[in-house]
FIFIZA-375240 format. One record per residue: residue in three letters; x, y negated, z of N, C-alpha, C in turn. Coordinates in steps of 0.001 Angstrom, whole numbers, padded with zeros to 6 digits, always signed. Layout:
# residues N
alaXYZXYZXYZ ...
//
This chain:
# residues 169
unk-008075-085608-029765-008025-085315-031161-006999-084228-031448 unk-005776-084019-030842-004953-083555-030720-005458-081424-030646 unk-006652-081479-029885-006787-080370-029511-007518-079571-030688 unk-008390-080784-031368-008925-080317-032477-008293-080076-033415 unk-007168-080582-033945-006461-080067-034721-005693-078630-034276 unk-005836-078653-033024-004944-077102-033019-005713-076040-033527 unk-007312-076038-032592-008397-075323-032671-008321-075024-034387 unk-008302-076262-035218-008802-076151-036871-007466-075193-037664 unk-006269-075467-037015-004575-074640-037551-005245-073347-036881 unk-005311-073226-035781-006103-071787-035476-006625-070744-035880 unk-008127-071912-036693-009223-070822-037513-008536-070697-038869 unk-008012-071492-039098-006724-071689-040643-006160-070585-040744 unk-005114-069998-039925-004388-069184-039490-005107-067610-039247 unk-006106-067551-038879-006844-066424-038573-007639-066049-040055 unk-008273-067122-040934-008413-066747-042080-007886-066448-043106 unk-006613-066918-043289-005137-066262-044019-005203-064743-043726 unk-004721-064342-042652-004546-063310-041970-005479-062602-042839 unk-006641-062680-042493-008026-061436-042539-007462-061621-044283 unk-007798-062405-045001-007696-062685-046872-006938-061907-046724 unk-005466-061936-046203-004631-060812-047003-004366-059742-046698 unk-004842-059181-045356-005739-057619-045365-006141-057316-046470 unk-007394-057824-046437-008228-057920-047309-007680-057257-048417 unk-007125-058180-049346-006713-058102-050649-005426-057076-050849 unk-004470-056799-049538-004035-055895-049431-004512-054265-049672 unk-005439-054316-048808-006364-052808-048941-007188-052428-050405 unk-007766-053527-051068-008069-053451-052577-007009-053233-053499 unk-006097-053606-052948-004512-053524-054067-004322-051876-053797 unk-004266-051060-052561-003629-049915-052552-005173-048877-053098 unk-006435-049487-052837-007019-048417-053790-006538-048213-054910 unk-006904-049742-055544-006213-049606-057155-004968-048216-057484 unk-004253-048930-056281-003122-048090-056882-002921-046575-056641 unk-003814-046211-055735-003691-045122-055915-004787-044263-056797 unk-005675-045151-057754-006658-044406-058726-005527-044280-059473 unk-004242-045201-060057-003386-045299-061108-002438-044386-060869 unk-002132-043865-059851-001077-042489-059598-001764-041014-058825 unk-002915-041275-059182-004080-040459-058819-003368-038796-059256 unk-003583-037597-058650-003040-036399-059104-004755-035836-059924 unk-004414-035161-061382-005531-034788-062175-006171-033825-061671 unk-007270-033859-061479-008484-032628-060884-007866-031188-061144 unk-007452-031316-062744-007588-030146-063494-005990-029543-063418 unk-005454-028149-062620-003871-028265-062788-003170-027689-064630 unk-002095-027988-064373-002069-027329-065632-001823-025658-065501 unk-001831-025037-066960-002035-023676-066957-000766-023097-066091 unk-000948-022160-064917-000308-021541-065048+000378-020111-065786 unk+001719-020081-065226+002332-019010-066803+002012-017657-066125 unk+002309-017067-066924+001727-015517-066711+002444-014556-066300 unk+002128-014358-064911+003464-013205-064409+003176-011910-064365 unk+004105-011159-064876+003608-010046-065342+003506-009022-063932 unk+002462-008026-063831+002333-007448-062429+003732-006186-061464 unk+003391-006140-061169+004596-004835-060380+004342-003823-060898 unk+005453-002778-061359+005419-001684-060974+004510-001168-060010 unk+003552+000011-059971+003346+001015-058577+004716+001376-057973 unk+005086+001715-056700+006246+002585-056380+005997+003924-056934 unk+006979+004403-056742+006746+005896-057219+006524+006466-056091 unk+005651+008000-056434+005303+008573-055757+006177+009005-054541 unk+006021+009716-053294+006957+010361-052299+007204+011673-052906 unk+008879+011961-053002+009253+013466-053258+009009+014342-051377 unk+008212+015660-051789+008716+016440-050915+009560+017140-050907 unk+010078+017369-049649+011482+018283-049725+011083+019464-050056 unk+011709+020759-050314+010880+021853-050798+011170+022545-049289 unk+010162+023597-049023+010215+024518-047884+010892+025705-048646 unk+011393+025862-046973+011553+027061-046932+010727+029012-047379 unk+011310+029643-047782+010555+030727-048196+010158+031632-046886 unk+008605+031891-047234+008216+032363-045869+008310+033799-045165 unk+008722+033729-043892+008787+035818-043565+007850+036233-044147 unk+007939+037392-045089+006534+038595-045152+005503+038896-044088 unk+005075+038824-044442+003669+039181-043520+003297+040597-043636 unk+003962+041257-042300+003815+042714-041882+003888+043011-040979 unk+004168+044162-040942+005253+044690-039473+006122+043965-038797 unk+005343+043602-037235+006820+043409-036615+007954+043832-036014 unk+009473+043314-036672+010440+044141-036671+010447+045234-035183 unk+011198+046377-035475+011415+047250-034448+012639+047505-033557 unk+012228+047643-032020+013553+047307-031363+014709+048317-031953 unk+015855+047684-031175+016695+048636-031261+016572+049843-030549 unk+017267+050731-031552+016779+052367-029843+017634+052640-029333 unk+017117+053096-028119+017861+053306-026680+018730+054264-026633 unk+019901+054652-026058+020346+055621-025785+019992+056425-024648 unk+018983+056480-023860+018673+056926-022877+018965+056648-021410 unk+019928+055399-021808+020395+055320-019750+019817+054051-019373 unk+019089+054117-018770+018287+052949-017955+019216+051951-018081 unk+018956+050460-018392+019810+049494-018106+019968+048892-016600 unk+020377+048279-015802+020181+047583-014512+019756+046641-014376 unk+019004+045578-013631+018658+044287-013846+020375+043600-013068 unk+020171+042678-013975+021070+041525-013307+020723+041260-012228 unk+022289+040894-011591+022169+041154-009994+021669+039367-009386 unk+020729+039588-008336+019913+037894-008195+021477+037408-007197 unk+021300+036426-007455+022125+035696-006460+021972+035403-004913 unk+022678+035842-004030+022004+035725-002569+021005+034096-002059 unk+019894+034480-001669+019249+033037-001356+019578+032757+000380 unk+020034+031488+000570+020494+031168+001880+019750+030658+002133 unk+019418+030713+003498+018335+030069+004564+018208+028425+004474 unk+017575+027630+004510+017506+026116+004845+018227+025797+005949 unk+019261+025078+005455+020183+024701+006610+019193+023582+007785 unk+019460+023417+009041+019112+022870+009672+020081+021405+009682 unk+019475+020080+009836+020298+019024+010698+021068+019601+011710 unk+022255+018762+011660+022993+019103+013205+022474+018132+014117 unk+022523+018397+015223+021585+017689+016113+022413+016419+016635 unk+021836+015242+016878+022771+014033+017020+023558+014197+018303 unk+024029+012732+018829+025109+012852+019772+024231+013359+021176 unk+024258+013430+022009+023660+013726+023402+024191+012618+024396 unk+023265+012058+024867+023647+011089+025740+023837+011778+027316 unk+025532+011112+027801+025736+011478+029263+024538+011301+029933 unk+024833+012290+031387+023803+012205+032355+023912+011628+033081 unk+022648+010888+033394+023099+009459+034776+022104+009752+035705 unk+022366+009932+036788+021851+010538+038361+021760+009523+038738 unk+022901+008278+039101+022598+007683+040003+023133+006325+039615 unk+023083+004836+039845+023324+003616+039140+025077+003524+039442 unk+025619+004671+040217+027127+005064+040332+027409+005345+039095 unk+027027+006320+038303+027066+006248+037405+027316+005868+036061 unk+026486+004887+036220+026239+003818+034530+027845+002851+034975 unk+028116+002662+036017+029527+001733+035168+030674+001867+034926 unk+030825+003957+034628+032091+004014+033954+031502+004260+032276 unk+030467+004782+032733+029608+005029+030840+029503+003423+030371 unk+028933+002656+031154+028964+001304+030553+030115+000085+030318 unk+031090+000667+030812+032811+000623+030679+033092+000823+029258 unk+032832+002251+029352+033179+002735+027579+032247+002376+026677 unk+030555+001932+027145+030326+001696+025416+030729+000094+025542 unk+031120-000793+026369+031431-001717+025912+032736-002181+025941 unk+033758-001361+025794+034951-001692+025423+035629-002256+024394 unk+034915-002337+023797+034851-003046+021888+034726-004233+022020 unk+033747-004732+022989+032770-005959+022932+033580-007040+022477 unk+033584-007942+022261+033887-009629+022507+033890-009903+023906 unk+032314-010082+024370+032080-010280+025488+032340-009236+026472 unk+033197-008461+027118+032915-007400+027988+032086-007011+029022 unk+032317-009000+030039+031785-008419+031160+030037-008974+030814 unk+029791-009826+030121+027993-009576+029688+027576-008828+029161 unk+028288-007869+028363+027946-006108+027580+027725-005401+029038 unk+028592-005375+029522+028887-004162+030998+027281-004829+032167 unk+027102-006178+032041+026119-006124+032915+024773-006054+032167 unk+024727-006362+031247+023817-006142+030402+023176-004279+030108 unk+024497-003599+029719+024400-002179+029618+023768-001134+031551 unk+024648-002202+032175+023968-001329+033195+022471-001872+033862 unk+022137-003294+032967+021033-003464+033825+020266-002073+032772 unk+020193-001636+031386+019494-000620+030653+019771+000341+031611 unk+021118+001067+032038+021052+002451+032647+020201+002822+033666 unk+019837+001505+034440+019302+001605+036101+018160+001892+035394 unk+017830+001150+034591+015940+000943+034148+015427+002386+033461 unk+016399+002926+032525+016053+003945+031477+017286+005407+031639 unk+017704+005216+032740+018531+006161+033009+019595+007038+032287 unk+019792+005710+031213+020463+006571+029904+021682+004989+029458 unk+022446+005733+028765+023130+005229+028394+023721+005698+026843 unk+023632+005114+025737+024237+005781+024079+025574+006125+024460 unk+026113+007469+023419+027139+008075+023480+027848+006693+022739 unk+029084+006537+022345+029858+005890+021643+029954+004178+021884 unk+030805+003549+021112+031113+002207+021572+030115+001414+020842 unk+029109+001774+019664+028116+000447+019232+027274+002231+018432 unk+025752+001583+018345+024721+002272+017324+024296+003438+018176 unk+023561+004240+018275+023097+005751+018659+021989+005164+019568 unk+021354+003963+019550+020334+003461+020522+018720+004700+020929 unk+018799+004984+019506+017707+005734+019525+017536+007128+020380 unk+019211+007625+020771+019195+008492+021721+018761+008293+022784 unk+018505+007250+023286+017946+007000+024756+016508+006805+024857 unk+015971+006966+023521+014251+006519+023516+013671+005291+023866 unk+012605+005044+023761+011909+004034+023219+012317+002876+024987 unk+012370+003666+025643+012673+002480+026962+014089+001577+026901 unk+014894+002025+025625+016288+001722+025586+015979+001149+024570 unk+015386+001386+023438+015535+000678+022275+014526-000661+022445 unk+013175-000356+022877+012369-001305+023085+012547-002462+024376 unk+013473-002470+024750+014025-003689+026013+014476-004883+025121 unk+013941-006021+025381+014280-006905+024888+014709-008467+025723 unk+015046-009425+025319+015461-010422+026486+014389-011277+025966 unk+014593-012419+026364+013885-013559+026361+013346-014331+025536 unk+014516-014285+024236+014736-014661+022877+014207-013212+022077 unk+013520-012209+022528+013316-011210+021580+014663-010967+020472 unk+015554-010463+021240+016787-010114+020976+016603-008614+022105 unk+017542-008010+021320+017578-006337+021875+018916-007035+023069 unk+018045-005893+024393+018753-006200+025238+020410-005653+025676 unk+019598-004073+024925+020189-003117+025657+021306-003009+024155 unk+023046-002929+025290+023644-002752+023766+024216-001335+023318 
//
């Protein structure tokens, strides 16, 4: 019995509810026919229109040369003038030509040149064996202690180790 009474508080409860929706939503038509805004607005007042701008002033021109003859030179006294003297034009300078790499005859050779370019190094004695394994191979060695690789050509620059790291330093 117990359950039926819940079931019946239930439908009780659910019909309250809906009624005062209900009667809710009829209340706010009402009220808004009663604060309703009128179709018709009232008159508006009458504003009077703009001015046009005024027109653009032009500036006035200038008065124009006569239309005739054109003026006549001055006259000559008879002595030829000279042309202005041209300024000497100098040749296109040439590049100076880069360093020149020592000559290596024989693998005797490469390890006083490979002495000096790696005297700088960090590492000395892996520069020095490193540099002369390049001299034996490419018979060249760069002037100076680091850079000028390109003097020795592509057999010096293009040597690489293992790691595709440049061999030659």
């Amino acid at each position: 019995m117990a359950s039926n009474s819940k079931s019946r508080l239930l439908l009780l409860g659910i019909f309250v509810l809906l009624a005062t929706n209900v009667s809710s939503y009829d209340e706010e038509l009402i009220n808004q026919g009663k604060y309703a805004k009128p179709l018709v607005s009232p008159v508006a007042p009458v504003v009077a229109p703009t001015p046009p701008p005024p027109p653009p002033v032009k500036p006035p021109t200038p008065p124009a040369a006569p239309v005739g003859k054109a003026p006549t030179p001055p006259p000559t006294t008879g002595h030829p003038v000279a042309p202005a003297p041209q300024p000497p034009v100098n040749p296109p300078v040439a590049p100076a030509p880069g360093p020149v790499p020592p000559i290596v005859r024989s693998n005797k050779d490469c390890v006083p040149l490979c002495e000096n370019r790696c005297q700088l190094h960090s590492r000395k004695r892996v520069c020095v064996r490193a540099c002369s394994t390049c001299c034996e191979r490419c018979k060249c060695v760069p002037p100076g202690t680091y850079g000028n690789r390109e003097v020795c050509g592509k057999c010096y620059t293009d040597m690489v180790t293992h790691g595709n790291r440049f061999k030659c330093p």
